[in-house]
C-alpha positions in Angstrom: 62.3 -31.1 231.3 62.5 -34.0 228.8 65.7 -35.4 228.1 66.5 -34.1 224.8 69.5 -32.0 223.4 69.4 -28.2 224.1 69.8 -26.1 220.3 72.3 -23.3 221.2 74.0 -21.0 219.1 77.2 -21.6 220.6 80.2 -19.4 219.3 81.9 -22.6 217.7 79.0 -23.0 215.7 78.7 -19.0 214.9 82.0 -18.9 212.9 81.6 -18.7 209.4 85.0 -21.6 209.0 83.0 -23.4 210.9 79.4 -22.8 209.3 81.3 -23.9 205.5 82.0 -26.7 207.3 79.0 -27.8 208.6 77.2 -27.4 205.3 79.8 -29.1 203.3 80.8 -26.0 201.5 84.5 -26.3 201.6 86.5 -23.4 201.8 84.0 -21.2 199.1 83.3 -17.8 200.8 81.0 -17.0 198.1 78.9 -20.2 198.0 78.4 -20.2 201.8 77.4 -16.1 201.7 74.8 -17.3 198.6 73.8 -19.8 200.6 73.4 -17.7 203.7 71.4 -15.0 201.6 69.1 -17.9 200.7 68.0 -18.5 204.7 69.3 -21.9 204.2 72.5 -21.5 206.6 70.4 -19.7 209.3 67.4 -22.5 209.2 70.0 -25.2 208.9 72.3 -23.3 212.3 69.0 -23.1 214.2 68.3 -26.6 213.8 71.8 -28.3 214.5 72.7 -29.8 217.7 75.6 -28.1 219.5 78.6 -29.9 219.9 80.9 -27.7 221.9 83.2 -28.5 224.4 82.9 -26.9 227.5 86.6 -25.9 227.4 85.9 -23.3 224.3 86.2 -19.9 224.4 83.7 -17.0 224.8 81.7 -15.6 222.1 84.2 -13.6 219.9 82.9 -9.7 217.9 83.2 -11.8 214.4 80.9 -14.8 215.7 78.5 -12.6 216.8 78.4 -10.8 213.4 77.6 -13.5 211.8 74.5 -14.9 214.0 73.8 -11.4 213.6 73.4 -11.1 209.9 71.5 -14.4 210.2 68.6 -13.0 212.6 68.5 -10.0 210.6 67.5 -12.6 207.8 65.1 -13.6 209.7 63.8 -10.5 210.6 63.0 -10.4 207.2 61.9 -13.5 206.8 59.1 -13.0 209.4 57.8 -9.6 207.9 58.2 -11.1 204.4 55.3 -13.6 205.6 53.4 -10.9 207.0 55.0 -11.4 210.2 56.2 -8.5 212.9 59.0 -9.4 214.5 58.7 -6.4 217.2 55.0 -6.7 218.5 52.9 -3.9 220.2 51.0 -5.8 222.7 50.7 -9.5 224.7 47.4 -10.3 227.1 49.2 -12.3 229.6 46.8 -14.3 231.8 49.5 -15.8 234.1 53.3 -15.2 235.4 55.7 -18.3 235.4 55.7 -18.3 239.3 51.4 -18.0 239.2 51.1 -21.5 236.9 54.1 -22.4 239.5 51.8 -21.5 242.1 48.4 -22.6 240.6 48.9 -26.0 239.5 51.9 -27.2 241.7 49.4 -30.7 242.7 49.0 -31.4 239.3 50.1 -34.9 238.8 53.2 -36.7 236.4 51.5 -37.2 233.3 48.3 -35.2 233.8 46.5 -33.1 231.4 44.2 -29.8 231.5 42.7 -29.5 228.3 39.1 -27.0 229.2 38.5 -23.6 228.8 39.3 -22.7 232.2 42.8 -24.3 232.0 43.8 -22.0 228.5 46.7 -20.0 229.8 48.5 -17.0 228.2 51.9 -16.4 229.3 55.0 -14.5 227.5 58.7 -14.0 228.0 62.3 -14.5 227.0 63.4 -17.9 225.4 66.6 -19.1 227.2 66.6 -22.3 226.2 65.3 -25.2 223.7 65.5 -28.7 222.6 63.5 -30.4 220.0 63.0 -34.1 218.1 60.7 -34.6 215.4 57.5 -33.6 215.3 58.1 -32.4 219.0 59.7 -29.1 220.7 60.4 -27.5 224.2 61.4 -24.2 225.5 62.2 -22.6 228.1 60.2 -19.7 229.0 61.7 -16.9 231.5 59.9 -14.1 232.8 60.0 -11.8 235.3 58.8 -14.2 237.7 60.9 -17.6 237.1 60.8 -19.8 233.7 58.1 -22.5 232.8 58.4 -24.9 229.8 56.1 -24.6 226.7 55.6 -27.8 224.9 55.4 -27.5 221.2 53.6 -30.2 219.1 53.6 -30.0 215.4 49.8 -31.4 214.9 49.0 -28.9 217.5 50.1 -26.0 215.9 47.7 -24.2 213.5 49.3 -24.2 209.7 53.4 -23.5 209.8 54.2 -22.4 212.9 55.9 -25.6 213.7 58.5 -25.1 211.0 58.3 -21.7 211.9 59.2 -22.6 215.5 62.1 -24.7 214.3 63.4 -22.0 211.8 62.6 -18.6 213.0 62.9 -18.6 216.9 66.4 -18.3 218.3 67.2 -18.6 222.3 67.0 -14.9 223.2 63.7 -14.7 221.1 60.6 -12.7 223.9 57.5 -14.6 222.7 54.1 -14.7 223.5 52.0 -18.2 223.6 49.2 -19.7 224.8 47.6 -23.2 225.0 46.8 -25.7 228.1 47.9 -27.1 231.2 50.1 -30.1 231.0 53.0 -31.9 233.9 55.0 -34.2 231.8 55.7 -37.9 232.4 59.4 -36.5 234.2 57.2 -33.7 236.6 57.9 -30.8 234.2 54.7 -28.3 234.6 54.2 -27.0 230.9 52.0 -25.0 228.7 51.0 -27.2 225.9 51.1 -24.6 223.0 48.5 -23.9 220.5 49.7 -20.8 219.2 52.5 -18.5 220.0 53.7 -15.0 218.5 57.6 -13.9 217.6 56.9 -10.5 220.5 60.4 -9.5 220.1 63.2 -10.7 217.5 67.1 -10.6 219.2 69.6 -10.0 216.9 72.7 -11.1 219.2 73.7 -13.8 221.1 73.2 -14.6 224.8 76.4 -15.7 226.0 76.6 -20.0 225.8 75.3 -21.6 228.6 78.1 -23.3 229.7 80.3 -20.1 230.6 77.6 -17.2 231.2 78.7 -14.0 230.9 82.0 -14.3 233.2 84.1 -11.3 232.3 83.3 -9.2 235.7 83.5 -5.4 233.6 81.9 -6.7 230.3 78.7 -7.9 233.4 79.0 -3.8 235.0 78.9 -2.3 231.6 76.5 -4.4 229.9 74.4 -5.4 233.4 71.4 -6.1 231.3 73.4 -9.1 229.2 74.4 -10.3 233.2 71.0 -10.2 234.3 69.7 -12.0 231.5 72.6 -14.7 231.8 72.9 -14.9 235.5 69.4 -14.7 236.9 70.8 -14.2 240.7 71.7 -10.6 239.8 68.4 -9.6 238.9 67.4 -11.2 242.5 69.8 -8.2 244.5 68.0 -5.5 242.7 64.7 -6.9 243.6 65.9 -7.7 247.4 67.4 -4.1 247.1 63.6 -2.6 246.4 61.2 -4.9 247.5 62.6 -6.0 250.5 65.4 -3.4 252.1 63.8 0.0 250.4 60.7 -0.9 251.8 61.6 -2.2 254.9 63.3 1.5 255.8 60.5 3.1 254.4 58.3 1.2 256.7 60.9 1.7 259.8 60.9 5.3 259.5 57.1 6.0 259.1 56.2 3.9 261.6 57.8 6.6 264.1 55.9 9.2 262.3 59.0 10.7 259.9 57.9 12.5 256.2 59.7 11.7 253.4 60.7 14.8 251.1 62.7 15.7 248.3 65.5 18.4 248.0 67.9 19.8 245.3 69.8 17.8 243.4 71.4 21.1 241.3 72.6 23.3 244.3 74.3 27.0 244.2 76.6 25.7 247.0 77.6 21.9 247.5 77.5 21.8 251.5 76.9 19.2 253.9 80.2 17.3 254.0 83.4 18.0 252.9 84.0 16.4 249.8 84.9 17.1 245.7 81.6 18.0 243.8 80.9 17.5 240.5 80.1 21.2 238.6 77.6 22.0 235.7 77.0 25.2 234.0 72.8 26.7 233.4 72.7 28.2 230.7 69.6 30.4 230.9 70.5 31.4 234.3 74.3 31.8 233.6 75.7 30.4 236.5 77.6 27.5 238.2 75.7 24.8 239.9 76.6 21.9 241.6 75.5 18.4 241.9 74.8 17.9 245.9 77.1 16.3 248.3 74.8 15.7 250.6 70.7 16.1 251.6 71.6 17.4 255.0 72.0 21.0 254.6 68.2 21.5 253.2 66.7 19.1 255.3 67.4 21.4 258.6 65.9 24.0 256.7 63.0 21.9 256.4 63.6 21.4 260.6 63.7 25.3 260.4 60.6 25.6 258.3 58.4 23.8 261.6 58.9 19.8 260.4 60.1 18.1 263.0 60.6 14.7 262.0 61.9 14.6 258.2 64.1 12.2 255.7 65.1 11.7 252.0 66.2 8.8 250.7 68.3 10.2 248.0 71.1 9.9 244.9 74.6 11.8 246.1 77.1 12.8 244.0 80.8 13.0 244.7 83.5 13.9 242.4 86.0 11.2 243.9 87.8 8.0 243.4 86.1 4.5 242.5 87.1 1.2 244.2 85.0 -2.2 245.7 83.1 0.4 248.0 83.2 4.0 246.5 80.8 4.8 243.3 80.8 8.5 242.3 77.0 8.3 242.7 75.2 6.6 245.4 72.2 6.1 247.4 71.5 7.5 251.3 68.9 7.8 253.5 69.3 11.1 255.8 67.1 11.3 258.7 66.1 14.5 261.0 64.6 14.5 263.9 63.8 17.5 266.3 64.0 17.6 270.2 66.3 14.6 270.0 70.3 13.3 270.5 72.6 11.3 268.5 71.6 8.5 271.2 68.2 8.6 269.5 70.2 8.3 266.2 71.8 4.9 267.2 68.3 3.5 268.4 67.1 4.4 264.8 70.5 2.9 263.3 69.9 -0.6 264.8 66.2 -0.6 263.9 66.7 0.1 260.6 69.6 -2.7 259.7 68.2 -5.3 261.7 64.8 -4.8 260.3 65.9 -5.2 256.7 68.1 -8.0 257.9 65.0 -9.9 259.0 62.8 -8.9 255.9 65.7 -10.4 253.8 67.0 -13.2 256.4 64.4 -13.8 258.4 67.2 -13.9 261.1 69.8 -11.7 262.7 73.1 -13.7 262.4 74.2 -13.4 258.8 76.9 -14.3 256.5 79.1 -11.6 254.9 82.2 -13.1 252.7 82.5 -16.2 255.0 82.2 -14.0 258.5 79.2 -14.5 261.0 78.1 -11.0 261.3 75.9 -10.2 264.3 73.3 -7.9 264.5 71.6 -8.6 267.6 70.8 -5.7 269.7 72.5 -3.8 271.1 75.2 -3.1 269.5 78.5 -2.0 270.6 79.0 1.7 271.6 82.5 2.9 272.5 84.8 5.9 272.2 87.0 7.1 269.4 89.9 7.7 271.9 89.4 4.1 273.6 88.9 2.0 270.7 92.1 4.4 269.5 94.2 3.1 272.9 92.5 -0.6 273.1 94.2 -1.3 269.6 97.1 0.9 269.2 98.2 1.2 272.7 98.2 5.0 272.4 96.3 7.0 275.2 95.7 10.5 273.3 94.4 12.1 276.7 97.6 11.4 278.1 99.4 13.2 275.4 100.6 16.7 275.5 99.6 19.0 273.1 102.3 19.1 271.1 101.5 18.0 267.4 105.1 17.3 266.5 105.8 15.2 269.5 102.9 13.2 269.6 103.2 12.5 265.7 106.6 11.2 266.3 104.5 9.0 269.0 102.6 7.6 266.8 105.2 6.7 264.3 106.9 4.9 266.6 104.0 2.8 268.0 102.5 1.8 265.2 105.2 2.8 262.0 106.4 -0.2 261.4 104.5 -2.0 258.6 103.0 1.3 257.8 103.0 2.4 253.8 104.4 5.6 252.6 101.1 6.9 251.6 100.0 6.1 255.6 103.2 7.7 257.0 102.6 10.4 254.5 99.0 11.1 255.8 100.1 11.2 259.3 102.4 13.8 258.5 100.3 16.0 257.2 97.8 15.9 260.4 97.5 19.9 260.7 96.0 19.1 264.2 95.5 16.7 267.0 91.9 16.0 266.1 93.1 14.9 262.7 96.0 13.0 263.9 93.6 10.8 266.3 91.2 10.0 263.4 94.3 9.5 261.0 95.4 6.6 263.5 91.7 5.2 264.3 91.3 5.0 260.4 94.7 3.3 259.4 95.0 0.9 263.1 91.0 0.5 264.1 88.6 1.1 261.3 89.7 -2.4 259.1 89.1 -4.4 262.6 85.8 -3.5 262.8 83.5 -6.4 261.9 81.0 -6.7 264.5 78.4 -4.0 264.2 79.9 -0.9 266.8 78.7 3.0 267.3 82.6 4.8 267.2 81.3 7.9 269.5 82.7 11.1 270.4 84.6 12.2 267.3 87.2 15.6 267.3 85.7 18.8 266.5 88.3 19.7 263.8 86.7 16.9 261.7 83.2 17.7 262.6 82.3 21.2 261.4 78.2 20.6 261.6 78.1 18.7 265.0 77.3 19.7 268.9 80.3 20.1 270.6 80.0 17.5 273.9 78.4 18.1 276.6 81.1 16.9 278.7 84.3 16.5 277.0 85.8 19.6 275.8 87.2 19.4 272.2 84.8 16.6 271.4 81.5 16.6 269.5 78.2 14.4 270.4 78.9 12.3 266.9 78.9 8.5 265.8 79.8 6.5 262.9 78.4 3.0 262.4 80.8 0.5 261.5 79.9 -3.2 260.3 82.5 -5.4 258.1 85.6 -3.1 258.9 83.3 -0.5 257.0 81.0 3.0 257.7 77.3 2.5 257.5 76.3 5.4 259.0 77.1 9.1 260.6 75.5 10.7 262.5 75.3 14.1 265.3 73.7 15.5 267.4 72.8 19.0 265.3 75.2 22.1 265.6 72.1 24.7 265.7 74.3 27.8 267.0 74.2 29.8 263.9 77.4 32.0 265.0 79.4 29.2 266.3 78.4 26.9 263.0 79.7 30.2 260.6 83.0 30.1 262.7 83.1 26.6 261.8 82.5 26.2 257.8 84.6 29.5 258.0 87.5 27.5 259.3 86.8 24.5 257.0 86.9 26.9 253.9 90.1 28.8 255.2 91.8 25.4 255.7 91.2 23.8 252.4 92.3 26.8 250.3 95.2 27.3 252.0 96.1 23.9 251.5 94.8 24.7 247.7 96.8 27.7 247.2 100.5 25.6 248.3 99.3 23.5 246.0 98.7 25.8 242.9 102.0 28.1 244.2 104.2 25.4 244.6 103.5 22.0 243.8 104.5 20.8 240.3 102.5 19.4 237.3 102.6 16.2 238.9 101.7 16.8 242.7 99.2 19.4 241.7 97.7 15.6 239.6 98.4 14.1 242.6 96.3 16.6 244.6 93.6 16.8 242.7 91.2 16.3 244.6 92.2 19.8 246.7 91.9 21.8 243.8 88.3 22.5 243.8 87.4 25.6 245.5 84.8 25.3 248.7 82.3 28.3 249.7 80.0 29.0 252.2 76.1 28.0 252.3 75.4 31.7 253.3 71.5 30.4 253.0 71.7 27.9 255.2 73.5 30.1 257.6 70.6 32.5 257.5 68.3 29.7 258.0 70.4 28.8 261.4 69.8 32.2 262.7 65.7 32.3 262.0 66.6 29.5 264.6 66.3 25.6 264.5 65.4 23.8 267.2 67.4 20.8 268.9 68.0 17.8 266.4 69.8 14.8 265.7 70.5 13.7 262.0 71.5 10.7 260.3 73.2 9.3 257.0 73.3 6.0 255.9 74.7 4.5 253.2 72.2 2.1 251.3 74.1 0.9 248.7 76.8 -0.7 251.6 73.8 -1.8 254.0 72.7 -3.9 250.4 75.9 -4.9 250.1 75.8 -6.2 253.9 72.1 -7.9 252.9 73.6 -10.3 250.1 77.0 -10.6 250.7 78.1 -8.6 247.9 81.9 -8.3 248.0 81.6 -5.1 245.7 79.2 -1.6 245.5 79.0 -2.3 241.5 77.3 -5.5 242.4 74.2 -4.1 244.1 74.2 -0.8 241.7 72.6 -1.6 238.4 74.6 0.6 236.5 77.7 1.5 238.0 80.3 4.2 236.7 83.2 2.6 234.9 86.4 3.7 233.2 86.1 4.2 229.9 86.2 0.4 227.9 89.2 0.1 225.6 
């Protein structure tokens, strides 16, 4: 780009003390707004050089008023010439990265000036510099940004002063004109006519601090993608490169995609808080699912036999750096197979979107080498539980009480009250086991490892093991001290599934009803989240007994296998529009 000053509307220059200033207007309110009615104050901001330090502060609601009220002018200006400031239509002939692409051996200094070198090309202004009878600006579309180089005697009648006066950085225009690299290797569209396609009233935020408050970037992600570019690239890695890379994985071993309920009459699958609406015309509760599993063994039921959905879940729970009360899974079925054939399809999929983003299989994650080489580590709940811990729970009796106060003492110290609290409240040994693997083993988990064999009390919906009594064939994936994935071989006994979800109900309303008898205003706030009330899927029960044959399934969290992909410390990074608090 050539090396002339940038015009910004920087908030230094936005403030009206400041504007009176500028103009020489003193401390006179009124002759400033007269002036400001007359355009002159908007032509003359447009055209000033910025002078602002990079130590100033951010863009302030009153500054942005004011460049407000001056675009709006403009607006006006532009129809007021017979001018539309919000166009309909722009015949593009080129992207940024296609002239990129097109005329990247075009030498320094080097001209296209025929008929087959006219170029049409439209986008977002982000940036602009001008001297004399010349201009530049920078052009970003979709694609990348190219310059458009602005000459006044090339310019039909006033569009040059129109230029200077009317477009603002934020502007979406439309131009068109020839091929031209500058002396300093800049490729450009030499302009011979452009179009205003889209007037913006408000500021971007000023070039030297983006747009750096992190929950003013979540709730206003399409500000952040227009100030920092990079975002914008984890969405598109997110749907053109990881989406399709699954999708591609999963077909290629002959698996349908479908598509099941979102509103549900019972929110099965997993045991967690749903979120509750009301139908009006049908006069009853529905829910918003919890899960995709529940009608896609139907579907196994039905005669499919290799099935998935990749699919929005809803759950009615807390938010933090990896929880969003709506996210994204894929949830895969498979007839006649294990949960062995489950970890296969687990280490195809991640290392096969690691490679369409990567191109390689040793990745970064937050300044750790992460591994993905096959295979991956597969090892027991109860081992990894003894390797870290010390504690052998086969060697324990089946006492809860005593082997709570076993645990307490081998691993208590250091522990948090909440911890100690949750290791208390272990109504079995199943529960107590995974308690332990989640507080001692579950953070150390970086390298990608299959955690097999998990207690039936906290698997309600999978195959009890073949060979280990009290166990079920079940894994979860763990990479970055995180799950990616869970996964069973299929419970398909319908009478010993009904005991099951009949147990899992009976547990979690007992433990609802101490609540509501009991517990004050403040535990019953504190226990929340056991207040809703759980019923059974009598449906999908039904289904069970038309009988379904052997399976394996599988769920896997995108949104934390993007996260993984570009080494994105947080889920609202790699959501576009994440749920917040509500802003103050």
């Amino acid at each position: 780009m050539e090396g002339l000053k940038v015009w910004r509307l920087s908030s230094s220059i936005a403030r009206p003390s400041n504007l009176r200033q500028l103009f020489g207007l003193g401390a006179s309110p009124s002759l400033f707004l007269r002036r400001l009615n007359t355009g002159v104050a908007a032509n003359a901001i447009t055209n000033t050089r910025n002078r602002r330090s990079s130590t100033s502060t951010p863009t302030s609601t009153s500054d942005r008023e004011a460049v407000r009220a001056i675009r709006l002018k403009k607006v006006e200006q532009l129809r007021s010439k017979g001018l539309e400031p919000y166009g309909y239509k722009w015949d593009r002939s080129h992207s940024a990265r296609e002239l990129q692409e097109v005329y990247r051996d075009l030498s320094n200094g080097e001209e296209l000036d025929g008929a087959n070198h006219h170029v049409s090309i439209a986008g977002r202004i982000v940036a602009r510099r001008a001297f004399g009878k010349l201009a530049f600006l920078t052009l970003r579309d979709d694609s990348g940004t190219i310059q458009l180089y602005c000459e006044k005697e090339r310019l039909l009648d006033d569009q040059f002063e129109q230029l200077k006066t009317l477009v603002d950085i934020g502007d979406i225009l439309g131009a068109s004109g020839s091929i031209k690299r500058t002396e300093k290797g800049e490729l450009s569209v030499k302009v011979d006519s452009f179009s205003i396609l889209t007037k913006s009233l408000l500021p971007l935020p000023d070039k030297f601090h983006g747009l750096t408050d992190i929950d003013k970037r979540y709730r206003q992600r399409y500000v952040d993608m227009i100030a920092n570019p990079e975002v914008a690239d984890i969405f598109r890695k997110r749907a053109m490169q990881i989406m399709k890379e699954i999708r591609k994985t999963v077909e290629s071993r002959g698996f349908v995609e479908v598509e099941t309920p979102v509103l549900q009459g019972a929110a099965g699958g997993a045991e967690a808080r749903p979120f509750m609406t009301y139908h009006n015309s049908l006069g009853r509760d529905l829910y918003l699912r919890i899960a995709t599993e529940l009608h896609l063994k139907r579907m196994l039921v039905g005669g499919f036999e290799k099935v998935y959905e990749i699919g929005r879940i809803f759950r009615n729970e807390g938010i933090s750096t990896r929880h969003n009360p709506e996210f994204t899974t894929i949830e895969i079925y498979e007839a006649y197979s294990d949960y062995q054939t489950m970890m296969d399809m687990a280490e195809e999929i991640v290392t096969q979107s690691a490679l369409a983003v990567h191109g390689k299989l040793t990745i970064d994650y937050q300044g750790t080498a992460i591994k993905l080489q096959r295979p991956w580590r597969r090892e027991t709940m109860h081992n990894l539980v003894k390797e870290v811990t010390g504690i052998d729970f086969t060697e324990l009796e089946d006492d809860l009480k005593v082997v709570k106060d076993v645990v307490l003492k081998a691993i208590g110290v250091g522990l948090d009250s909440k911890d100690k609290s949750s290791i208390e409240a272990c109504p079995s040994l199943g529960h107590l086991l995974n308690e332990v693997f989640e507080i001692s083993v579950e953070p150390k988990l970086l390298q990608p490892t299959f955690v097999l064999d998990y207690p039936i009390e906290i698997s309600p919906l999978a195959k009890p093991h073949r060979r280990h009594s009290g166990l079920t064939e079940r894994f979860e994936l763990f990479i970055c001290g995180r799950e990616l994935a869970n996964a069973f071989s299929e419970l398909t006994d319908p009478l010993d599934q009904r005991a099951r979800l009949e147990e899992q109900v009976r547990q979690h309303n007992k433990k609802r009803a101490e609540v509501i008898a009991d517990g004050t205003e403040e535990e019953k706030n504190k226990n929340d989240d056991s207040l809703y009330e759980v019923t059974l899927d009598d449906d999908f029960l039904t289904a069970l007994e038309y009988g379904m044959p052997p399976a394996s399934g599988m769920g896997l969290g995108i949104d934390r296998l993007v996260m993984l992909l570009t080494d994105s410390a947080s889920i609202r990074d790699v959501i576009a529009f994440p749920v917040l608090k509500i802003s103050q």
